[in-house]
C-alpha positions as CSV (number, residue, x, y, z in Angstrom):
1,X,-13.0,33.2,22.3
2,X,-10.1,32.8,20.0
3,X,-7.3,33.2,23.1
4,X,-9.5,29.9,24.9
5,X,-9.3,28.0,21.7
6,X,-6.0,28.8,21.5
7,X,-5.2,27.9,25.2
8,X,-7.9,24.8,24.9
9,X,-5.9,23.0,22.2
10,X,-2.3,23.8,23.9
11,X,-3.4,22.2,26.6
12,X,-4.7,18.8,24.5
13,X,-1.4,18.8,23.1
14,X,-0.3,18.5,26.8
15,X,-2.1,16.0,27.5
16,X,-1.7,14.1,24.2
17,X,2.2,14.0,24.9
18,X,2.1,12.9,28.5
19,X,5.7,11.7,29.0
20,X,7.1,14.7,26.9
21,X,5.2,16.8,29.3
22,X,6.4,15.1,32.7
23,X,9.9,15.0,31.3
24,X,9.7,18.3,30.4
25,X,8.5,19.0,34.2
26,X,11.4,17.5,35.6
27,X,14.2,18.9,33.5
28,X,12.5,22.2,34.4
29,X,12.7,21.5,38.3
30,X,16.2,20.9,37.7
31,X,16.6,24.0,35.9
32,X,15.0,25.8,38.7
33,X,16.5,24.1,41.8
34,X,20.0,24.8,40.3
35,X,19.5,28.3,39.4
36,X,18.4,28.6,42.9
37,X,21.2,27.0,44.7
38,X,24.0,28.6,42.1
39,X,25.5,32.3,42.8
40,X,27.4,34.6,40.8
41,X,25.8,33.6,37.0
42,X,26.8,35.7,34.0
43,X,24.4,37.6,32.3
44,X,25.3,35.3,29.0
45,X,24.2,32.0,31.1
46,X,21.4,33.5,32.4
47,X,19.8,34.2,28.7
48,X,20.7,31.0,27.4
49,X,19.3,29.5,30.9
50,X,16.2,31.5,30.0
51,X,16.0,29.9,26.6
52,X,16.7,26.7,27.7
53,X,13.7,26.9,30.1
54,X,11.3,28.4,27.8
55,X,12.0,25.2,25.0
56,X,11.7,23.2,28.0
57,X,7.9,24.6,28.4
58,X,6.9,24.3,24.8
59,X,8.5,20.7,23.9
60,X,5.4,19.3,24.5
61,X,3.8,20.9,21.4
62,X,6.3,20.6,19.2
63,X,8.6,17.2,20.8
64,X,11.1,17.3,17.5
65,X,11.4,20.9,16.5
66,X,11.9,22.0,20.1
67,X,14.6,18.9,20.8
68,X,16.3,19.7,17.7
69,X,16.9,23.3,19.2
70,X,17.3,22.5,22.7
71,X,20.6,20.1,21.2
72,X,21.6,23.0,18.7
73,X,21.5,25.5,21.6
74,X,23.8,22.9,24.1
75,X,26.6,23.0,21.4
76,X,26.3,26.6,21.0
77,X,27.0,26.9,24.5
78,X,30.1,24.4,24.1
79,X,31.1,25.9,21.3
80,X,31.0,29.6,22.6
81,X,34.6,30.3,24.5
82,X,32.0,31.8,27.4
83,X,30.9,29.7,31.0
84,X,27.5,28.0,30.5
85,X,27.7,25.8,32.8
86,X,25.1,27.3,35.2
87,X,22.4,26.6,35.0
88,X,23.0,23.2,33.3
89,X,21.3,22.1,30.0
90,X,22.3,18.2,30.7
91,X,18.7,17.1,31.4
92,X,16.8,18.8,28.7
93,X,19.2,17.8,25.9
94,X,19.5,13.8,27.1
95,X,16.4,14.1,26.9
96,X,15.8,15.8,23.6
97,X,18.4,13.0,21.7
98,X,16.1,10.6,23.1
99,X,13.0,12.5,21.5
100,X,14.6,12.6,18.0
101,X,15.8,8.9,18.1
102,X,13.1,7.0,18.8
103,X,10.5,7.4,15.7
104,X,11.7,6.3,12.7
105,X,8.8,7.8,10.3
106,X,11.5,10.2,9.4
107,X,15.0,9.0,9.7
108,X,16.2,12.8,9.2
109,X,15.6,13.6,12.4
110,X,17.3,9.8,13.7
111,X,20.4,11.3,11.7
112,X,19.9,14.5,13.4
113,X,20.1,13.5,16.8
114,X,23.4,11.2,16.1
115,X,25.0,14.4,14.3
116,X,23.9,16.7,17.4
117,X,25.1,14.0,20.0
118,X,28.6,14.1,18.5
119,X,28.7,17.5,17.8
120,X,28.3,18.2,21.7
121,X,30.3,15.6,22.8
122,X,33.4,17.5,20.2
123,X,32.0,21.2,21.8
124,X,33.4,20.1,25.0
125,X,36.5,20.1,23.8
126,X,36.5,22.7,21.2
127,X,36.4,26.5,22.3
128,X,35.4,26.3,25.9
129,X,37.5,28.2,28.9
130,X,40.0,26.7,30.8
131,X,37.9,26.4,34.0
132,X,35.2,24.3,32.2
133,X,37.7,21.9,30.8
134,X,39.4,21.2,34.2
135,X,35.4,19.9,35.5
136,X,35.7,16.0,34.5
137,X,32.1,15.2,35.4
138,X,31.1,17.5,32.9
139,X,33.1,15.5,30.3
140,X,32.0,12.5,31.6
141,X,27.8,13.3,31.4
142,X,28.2,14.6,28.0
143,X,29.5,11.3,27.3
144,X,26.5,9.9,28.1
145,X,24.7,11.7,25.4
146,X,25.6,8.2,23.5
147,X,23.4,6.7,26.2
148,X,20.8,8.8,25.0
149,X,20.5,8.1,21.9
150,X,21.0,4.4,22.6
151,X,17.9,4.9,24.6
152,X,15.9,6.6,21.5
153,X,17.2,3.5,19.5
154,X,15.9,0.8,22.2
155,X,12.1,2.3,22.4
156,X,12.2,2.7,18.7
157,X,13.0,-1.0,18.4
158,X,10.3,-1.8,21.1
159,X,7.6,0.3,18.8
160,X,8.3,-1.1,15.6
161,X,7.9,-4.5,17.5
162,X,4.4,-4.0,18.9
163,X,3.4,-2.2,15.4
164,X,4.2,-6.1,13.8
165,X,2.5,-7.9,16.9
166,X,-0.5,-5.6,16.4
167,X,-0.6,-6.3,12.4
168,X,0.1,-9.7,12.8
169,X,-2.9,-9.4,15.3
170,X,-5.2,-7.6,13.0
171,X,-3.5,-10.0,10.0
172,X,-5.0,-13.2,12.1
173,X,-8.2,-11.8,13.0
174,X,-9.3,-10.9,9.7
175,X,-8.0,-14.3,8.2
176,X,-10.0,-16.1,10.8
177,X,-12.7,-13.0,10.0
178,X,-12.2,-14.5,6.6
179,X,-12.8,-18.1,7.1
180,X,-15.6,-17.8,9.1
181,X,-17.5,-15.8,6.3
182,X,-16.4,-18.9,4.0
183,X,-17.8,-21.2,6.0
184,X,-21.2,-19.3,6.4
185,X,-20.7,-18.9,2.2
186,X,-20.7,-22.7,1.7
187,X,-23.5,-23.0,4.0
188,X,-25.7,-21.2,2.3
189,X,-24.4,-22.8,-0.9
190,X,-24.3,-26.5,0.2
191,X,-27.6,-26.7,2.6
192,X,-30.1,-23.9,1.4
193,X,-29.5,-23.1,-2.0
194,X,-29.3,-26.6,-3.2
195,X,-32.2,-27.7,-1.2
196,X,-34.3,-24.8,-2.7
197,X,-33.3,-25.1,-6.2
198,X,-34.0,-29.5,-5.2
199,X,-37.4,-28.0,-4.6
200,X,-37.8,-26.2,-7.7
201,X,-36.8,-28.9,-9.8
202,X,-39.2,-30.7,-8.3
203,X,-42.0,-28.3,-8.9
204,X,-40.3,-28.3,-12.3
205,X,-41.5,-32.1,-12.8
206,X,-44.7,-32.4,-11.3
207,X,-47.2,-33.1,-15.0
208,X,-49.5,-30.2,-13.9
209,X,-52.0,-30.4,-16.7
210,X,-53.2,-33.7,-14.9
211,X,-54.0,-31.6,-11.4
212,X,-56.9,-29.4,-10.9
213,X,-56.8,-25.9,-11.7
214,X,-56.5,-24.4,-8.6
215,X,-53.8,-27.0,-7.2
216,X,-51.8,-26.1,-10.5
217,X,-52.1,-22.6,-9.6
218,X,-50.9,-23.3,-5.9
219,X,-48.0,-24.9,-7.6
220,X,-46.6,-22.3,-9.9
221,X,-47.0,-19.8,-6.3
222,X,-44.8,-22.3,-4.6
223,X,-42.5,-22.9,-7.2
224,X,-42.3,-19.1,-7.8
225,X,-42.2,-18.4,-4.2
226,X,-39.4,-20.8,-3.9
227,X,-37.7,-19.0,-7.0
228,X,-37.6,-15.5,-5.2
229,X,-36.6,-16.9,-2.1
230,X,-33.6,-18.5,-3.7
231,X,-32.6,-15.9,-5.8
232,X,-32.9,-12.4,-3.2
233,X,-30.8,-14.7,-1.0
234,X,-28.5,-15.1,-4.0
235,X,-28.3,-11.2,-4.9
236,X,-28.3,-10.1,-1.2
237,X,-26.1,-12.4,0.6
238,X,-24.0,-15.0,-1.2
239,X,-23.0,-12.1,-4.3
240,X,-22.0,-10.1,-1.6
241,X,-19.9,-12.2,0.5
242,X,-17.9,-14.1,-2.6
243,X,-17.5,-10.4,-3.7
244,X,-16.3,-9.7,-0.2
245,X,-14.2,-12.8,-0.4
246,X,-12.4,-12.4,-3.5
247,X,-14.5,-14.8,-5.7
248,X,-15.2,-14.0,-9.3
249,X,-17.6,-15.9,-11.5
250,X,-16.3,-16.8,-14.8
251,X,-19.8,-16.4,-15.9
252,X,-22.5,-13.7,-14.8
253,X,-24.9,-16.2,-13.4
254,X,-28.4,-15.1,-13.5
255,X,-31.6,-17.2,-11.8
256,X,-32.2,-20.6,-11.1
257,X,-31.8,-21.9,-14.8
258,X,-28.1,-22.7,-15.7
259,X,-26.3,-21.4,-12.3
260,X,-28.6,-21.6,-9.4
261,X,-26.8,-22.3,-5.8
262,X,-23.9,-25.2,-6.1
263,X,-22.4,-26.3,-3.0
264,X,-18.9,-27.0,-1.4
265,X,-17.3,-27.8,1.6
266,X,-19.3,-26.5,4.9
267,X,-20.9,-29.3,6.5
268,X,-20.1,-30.4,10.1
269,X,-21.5,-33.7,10.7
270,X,-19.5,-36.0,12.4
271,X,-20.6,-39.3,10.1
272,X,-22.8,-38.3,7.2
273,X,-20.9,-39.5,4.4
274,X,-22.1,-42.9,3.7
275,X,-26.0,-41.0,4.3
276,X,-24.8,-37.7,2.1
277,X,-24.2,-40.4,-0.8
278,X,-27.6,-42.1,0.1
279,X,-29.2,-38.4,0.1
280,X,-27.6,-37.6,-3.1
281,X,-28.9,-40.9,-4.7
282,X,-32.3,-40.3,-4.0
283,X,-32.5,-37.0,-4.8
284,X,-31.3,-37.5,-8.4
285,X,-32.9,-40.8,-8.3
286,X,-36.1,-38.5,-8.0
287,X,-35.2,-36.5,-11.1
288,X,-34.6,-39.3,-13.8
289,X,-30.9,-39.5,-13.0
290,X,-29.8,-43.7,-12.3
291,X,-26.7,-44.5,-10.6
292,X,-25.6,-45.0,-7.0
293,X,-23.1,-43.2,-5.6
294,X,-20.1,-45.6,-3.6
295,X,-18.3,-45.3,-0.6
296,X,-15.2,-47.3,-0.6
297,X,-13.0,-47.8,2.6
298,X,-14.0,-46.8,6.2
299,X,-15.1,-43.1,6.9
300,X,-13.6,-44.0,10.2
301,X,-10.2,-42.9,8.9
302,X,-10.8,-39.6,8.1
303,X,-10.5,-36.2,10.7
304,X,-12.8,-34.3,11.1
305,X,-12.1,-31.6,8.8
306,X,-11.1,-33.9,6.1
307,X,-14.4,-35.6,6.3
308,X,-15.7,-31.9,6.4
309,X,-14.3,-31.3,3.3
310,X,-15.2,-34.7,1.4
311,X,-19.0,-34.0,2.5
312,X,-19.0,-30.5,1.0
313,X,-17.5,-31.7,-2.5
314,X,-19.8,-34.3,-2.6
315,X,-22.8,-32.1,-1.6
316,X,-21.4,-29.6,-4.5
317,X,-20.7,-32.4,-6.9
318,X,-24.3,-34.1,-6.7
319,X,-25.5,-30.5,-7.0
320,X,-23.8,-30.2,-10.2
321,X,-25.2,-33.0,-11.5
322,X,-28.9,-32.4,-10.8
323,X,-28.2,-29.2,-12.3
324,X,-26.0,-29.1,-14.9
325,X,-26.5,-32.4,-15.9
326,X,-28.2,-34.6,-18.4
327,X,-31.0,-37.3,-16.8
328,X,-29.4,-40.5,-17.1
329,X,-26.1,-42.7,-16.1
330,X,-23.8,-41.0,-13.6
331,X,-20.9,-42.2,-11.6
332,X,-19.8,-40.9,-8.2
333,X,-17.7,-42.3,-6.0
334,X,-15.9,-41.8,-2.8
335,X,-12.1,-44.1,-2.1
336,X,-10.8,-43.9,1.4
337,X,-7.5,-45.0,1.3
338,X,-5.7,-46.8,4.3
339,X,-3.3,-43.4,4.9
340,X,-6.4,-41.4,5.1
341,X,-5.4,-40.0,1.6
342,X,-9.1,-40.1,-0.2
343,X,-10.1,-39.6,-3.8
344,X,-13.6,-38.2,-5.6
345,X,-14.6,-39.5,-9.2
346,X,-17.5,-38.2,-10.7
347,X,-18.9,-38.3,-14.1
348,X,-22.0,-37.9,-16.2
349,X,-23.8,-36.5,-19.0
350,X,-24.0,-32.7,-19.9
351,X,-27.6,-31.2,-21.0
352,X,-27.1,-29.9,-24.0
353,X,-27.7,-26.2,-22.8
354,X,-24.8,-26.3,-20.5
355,X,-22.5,-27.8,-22.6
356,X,-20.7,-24.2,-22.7
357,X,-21.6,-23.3,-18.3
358,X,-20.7,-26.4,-16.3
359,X,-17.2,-25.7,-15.7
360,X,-17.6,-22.1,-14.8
361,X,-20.0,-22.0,-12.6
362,X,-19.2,-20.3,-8.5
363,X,-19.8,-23.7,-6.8
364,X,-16.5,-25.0,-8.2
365,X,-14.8,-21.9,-7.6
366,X,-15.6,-22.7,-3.9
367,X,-14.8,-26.0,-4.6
368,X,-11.3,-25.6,-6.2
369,X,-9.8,-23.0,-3.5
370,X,-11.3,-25.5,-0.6
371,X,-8.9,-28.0,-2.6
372,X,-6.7,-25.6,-2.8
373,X,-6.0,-25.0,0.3
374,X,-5.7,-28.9,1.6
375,X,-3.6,-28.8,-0.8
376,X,-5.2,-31.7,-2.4
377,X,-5.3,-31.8,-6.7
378,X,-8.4,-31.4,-9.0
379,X,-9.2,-32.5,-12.8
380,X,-11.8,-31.8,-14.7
381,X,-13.2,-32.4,-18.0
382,X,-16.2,-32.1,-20.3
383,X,-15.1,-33.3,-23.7
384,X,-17.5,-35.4,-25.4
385,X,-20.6,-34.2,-23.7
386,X,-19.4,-35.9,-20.9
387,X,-18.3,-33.9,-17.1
388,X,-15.9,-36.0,-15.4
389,X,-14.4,-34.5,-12.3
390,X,-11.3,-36.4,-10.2
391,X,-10.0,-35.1,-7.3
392,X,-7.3,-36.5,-4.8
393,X,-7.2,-35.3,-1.1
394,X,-3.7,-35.7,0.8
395,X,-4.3,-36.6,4.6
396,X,-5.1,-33.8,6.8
397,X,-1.9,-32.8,8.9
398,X,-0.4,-29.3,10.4
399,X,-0.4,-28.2,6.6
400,X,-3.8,-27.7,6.6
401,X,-3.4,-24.9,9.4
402,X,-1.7,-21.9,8.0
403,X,-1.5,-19.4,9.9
404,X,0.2,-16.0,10.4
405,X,3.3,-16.1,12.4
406,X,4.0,-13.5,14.9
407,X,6.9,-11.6,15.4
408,X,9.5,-12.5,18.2
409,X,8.5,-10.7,21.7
């Protein structure tokens, strides 16, 4: 059992190094075919012949080990005053220079194949016999052991070139991994969570000692129902993913009371803004709030994304409001400029128990790094128990799309 084993994971390795193995095959048909063809070999040749051949078999197993003596044993065979020229070690050592050069997880074994390339390229002319000297094509191959290692250099080159294609690869999949995970973030943040905790607030003002018993009761299920719905989607999928992401809350936000779901920038309509502000009006219209939000300038002038963007920050800043802030006068306003260049004012009053939450909260976390990256600048401010928020969008260009560049093919 132990012998198969043995024999079972010899011949993976084989299989595992499949161009060690066929050019291991070849040098040893050479080996053969001139041993063959060649009369009159010392007894000297024929051992080191025999060694070459057997580090011929096993170079698949160990490629650098058995290259680095398949090149110590060709200089030995320069360097001994004896005839080794049949059979020939060419093959198996242009080979084995190639082996040793063309990783470069350990340069030892680079600077060993450049030390054993010169050092045969000297043994030709250092201690070998008269006869050997006077055969020029031997002088001339072993030349080519600088081809060799050239060779080694060239496919080390090519796979340190497709190692940064393949991380730049894996660099742009996981950024667009990344942003797509963002998006689904502010989704959850700017459409469900802030229409569910709308809901609750609600709920929250209905006079229920003026409704029946059992209506009152059917109430404080739907508001609690509502409650739990908002808050395992809170602790099992939007924790998770702005841990995933990177984001970390200032505060530890807990329940629907001070932190609840904010929003930022996810949503994709094509033109919503004007009816986002109308939306955000009557929803904080609805809960004692009095104001009306303005659009100045055509939404007409904004791309796509940018308009993206502007309905997410409003979506987040109304949010804000209805939940952070105090029922009364508010101000928000949207300026399109004629360059597309747009800027957000917002301001109103703080309840008094978030005085010390309402500019910590994970909304404008989201909120600041989608600013962030459109590279556009945000202010805020709650002196005075008052929050004002101003934020300035440059227009939308080729800055916007950062991505990872790939390496030259």
């Amino acid at each position: 059992m132990k012998a198969k084993a043995f024999f079972s994971r010899m011949g993976r390795k084989y299989l595992d190094n499949k161009a060690d193995s066929v050019a291991s095959a070849l040098c040893l048909i050479f080996l053969v075919l001139e041993w063959a063809t060649s009369t009159d070999i010392p007894l000297h040749a024929s051992i080191a012949g025999a060694l070459y051949g057997f580090l011929l078999v096993i170079l698949p197993l160990e490629p650098r080990k058995v290259s680095i003596a398949i090149a110590l044993l060709s200089v030995c065979t320069w360097v001994i005053p004896l005839d080794f020229t049949r059979p020939s070690n060419y093959w198996g050592t242009w080979y084995a220079l190639i082996v040793l050069t063309r990783n470069d997880d350990f340069k030892a074994h680079s600077i060993t194949a450049y030390v054993l390339a010169l050092a045969n390229i000297i043994g030709v002319y250092v201690g070998i016999s008269d006869s050997v000297r006077t055969r020029r094509s031997i002088v001339v191959l072993c030349l080519t052991y600088v081809v060799a290692v050239g060779i080694g250099e060239l496919l080390k080159f090519r796979k340190r070139a497709d190692a940064l294609q393949e991380k730049a690869a894996l660099a742009n999949t996981e950024a667009a991994y990344q942003k797509e995970r963002t998006e689904v973030l502010h989704k959850l943040h700017d459409s469900v969570a802030a229409t569910l905790t709308y809901s609750i607030l609600l709920c929250r003002q209905i006079d229920r000692k003026h409704l029946p018993k059992t209506e009152a009761q059917q109430l404080q299920q739907v508001e609690a129902s509502i409650t739990a719905a908002l808050n395992d989607m809170r602790e099992g999928v939007i924790e998770p993913t702005k841990a995933a992401l990177g984001f970390k809350d200032p505060k530890n936000e807990t329940l629907i009371q001070p932190q609840s779901k904010k929003s930022s920038p996810s949503a994709a309509q094509t033109d919503e803004l004007a009816e986002e502000l109308n939306k955000a009006r009557q929803n904080l219209k609805n809960l004692g709030f009095s104001g009306s939000p303005t659009l100045n300038g055509s939404e007409n002038l904004l791309t796509q994304e940018m308009k993206t963007a502007v309905l997410g920050i409003v979506k987040e800043l109304s949010a804000n409001i209805l939940k952070h802030g105090k029922p009364g006068v508010y101000y928000l306003s949207v300026i399109v400029h004629d360059d597309g260049t747009v800027t957000i004012l917002s301001s109103n009053g703080i309840a008094a128990h978030e005085d010390s939450t309402v500019n910590s909260n994970s909304g404008l976390l989201l909120m600041r790094r989608k600013i962030s990256e459109l590279d556009g600048t945000f202010g805020v401010n709650n002196s005075d128990g008052e929050w004002t928020v101003s934020i300035k969008l440059p227009p939308i260009t080729s800055h916007s799309q950062k991505t990872i560049t790939q390496p030259p093919q």
